[in-house]
C-alpha positions in Angstrom: -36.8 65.3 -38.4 -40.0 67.1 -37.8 -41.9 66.1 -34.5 -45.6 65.9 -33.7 -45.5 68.6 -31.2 -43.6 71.1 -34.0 -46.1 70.0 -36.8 -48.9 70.6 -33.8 -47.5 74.6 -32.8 -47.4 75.5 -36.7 -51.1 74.1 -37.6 -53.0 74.6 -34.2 -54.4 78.1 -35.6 -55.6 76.6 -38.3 -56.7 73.1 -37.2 -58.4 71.8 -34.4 -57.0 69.1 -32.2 -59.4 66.2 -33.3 -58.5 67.4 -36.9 -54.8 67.2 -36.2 -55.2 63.8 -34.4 -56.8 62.6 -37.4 -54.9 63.8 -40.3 -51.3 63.4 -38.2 -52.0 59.8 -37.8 -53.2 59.4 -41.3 -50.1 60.8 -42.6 -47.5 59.6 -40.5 -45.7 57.0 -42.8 -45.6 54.9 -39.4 -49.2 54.1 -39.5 -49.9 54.2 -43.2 -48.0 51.6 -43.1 -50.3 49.4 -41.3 -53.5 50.3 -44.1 -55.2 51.5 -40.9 -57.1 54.8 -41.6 -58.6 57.3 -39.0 -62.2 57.8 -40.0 -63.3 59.8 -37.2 -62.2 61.6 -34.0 -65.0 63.7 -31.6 -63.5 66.5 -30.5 -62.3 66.2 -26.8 -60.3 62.6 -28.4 -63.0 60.3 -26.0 -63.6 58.3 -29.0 -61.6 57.4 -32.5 -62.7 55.2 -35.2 -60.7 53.4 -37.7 -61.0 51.2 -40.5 -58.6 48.7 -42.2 -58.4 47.7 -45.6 -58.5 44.4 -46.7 -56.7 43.9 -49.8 -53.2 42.7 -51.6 -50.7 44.5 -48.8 -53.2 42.8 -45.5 -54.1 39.5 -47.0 -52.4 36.1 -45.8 -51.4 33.2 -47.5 -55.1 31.8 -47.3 -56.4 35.3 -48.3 -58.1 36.8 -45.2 -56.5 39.8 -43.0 -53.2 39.0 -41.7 -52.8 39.3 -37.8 -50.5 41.7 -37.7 -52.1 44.3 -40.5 -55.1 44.1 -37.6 -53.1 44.3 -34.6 -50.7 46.9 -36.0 -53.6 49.3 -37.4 -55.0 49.1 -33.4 -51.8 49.2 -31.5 -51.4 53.2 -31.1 -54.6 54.5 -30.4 -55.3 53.1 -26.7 -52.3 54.9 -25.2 -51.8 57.9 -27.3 -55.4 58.9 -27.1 -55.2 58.8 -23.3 -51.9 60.8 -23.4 -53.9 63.4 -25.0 -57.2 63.1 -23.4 -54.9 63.1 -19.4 -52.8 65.8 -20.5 -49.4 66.4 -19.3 -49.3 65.7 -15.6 -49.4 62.0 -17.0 -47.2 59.1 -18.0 -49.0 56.6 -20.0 -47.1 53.9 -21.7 -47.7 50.7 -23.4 -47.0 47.5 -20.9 -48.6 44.3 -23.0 -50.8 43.4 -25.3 -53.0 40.6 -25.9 -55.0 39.7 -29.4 -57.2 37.4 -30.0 -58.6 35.9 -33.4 -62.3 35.0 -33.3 -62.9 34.3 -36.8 -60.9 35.2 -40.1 -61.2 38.3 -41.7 -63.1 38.4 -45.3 -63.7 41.8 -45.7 -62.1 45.4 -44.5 -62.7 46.3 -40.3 -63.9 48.6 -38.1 -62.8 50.0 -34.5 -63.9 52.1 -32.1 -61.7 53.4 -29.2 -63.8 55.3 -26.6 -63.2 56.8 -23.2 -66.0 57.9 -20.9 -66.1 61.3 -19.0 -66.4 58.6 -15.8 -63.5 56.3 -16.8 -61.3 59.0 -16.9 -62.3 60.4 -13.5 -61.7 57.2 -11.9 -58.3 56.9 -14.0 -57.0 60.4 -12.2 -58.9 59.3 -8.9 -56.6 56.3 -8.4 -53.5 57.9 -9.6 -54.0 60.3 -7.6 -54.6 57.9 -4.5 -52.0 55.3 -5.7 -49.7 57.5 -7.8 -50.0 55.1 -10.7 -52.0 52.0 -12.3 -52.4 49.2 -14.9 -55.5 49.8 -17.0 -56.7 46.6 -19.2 -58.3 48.5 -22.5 -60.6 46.0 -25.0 -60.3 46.5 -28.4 -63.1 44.6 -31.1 -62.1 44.3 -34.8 -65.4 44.1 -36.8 -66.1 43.2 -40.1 -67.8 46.1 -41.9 -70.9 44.9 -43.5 -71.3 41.8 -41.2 -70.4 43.2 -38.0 -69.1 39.9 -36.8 -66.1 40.1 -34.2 -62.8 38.7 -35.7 -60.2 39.8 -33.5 -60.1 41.4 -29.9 -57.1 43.2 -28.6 -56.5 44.0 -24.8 -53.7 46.4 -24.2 -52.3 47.0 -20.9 -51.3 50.4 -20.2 -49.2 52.2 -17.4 -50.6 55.4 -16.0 -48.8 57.2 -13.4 -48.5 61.2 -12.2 -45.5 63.0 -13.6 -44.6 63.1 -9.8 -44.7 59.7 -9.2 -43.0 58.5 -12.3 -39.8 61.0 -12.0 -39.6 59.7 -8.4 -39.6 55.8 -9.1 -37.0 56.7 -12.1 -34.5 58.4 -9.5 -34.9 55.5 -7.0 -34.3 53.2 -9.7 -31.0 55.1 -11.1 -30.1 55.3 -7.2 -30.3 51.7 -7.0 -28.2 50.9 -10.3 -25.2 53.3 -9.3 -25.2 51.1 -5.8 -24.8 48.0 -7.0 
């Protein structure tokens, strides 16, 4: 199997890295599957849009957007975005998620991910002082022509230094070989 970073080497020259965020993500039969669609990424990855679809594979059994078509067309983009806006001196992982339903769905949904130039200092700032963190990120589902909220997603994420995370790892595997 072919991974992201491989497919990223080969097309790098040719693409630029808000392109290949984009068109990866819209390809990968992992998140086609959710009828999520990228619609736009700004080049330095500080902020991703995406739409989802609602029609025959997202309704539920009263005909609005079933839960998990919006949660699952949201899930990635909090965590992998910052992976590649922090770079590789970073571990960012997924701890939790929340959603929310406001209203039901009628029509297809809009998100915008963003990260600002400041949150991202303050992000390295306190891993730097603390050597990791837990970072609360808000999602809003929108309708498209409305604009009316129907579904907010908080995802909890784990940041930490490289540093920091291989040390807590070998203190951890030095604790299970104790016991």
């Amino acid at each position: 199997m072919i991974s992201f970073s491989t497919i990223e080497k080969v097309l790098s020259p040719i693409l630029s890295r808000a392109q290949l965020f984009k068109h990866g993500f819209n390809l990968a039969p992992m998140y086609r599957a959710t009828n999520g669609r990228i619609t736009y990424v700004k080049e330095d990855l500080s902020e991703i849009r995406t739409r989802t679809k609602l029609n025959y594979r997202t309704k539920n059994y009263v005909g609005t957007m079933f839960g998990g078509a919006m949660f699952s067309s949201v899930d990635p983009f909090p965590m992998v975005q910052l992976i590649n806006i922090l770079g590789k001196d970073y571990v960012v992982w997924d701890k939790a998620a929340d959603i929310r339903f406001r209203r039901p769905a009628t029509q297809d949904l809009v998100a915008v991910f963003q990260y600002s130039g400041e949150e991202v200092a303050d992000i390295k700032a306190k891993v730097a002082k603390n050597g990791e963190l837990e970072l609360d990120k808000v999602t809003e589902l929108r309708e498209v022509d409305s604009n009316e909220l129907c579904c907010i997603v908080t995802k909890t994420l784990y940041i930490a230094s490289k540093e920091h995370f291989a040390k807590k790892q070998r203190l951890r595997a030095s604790k299970t070989q104790v016991t």
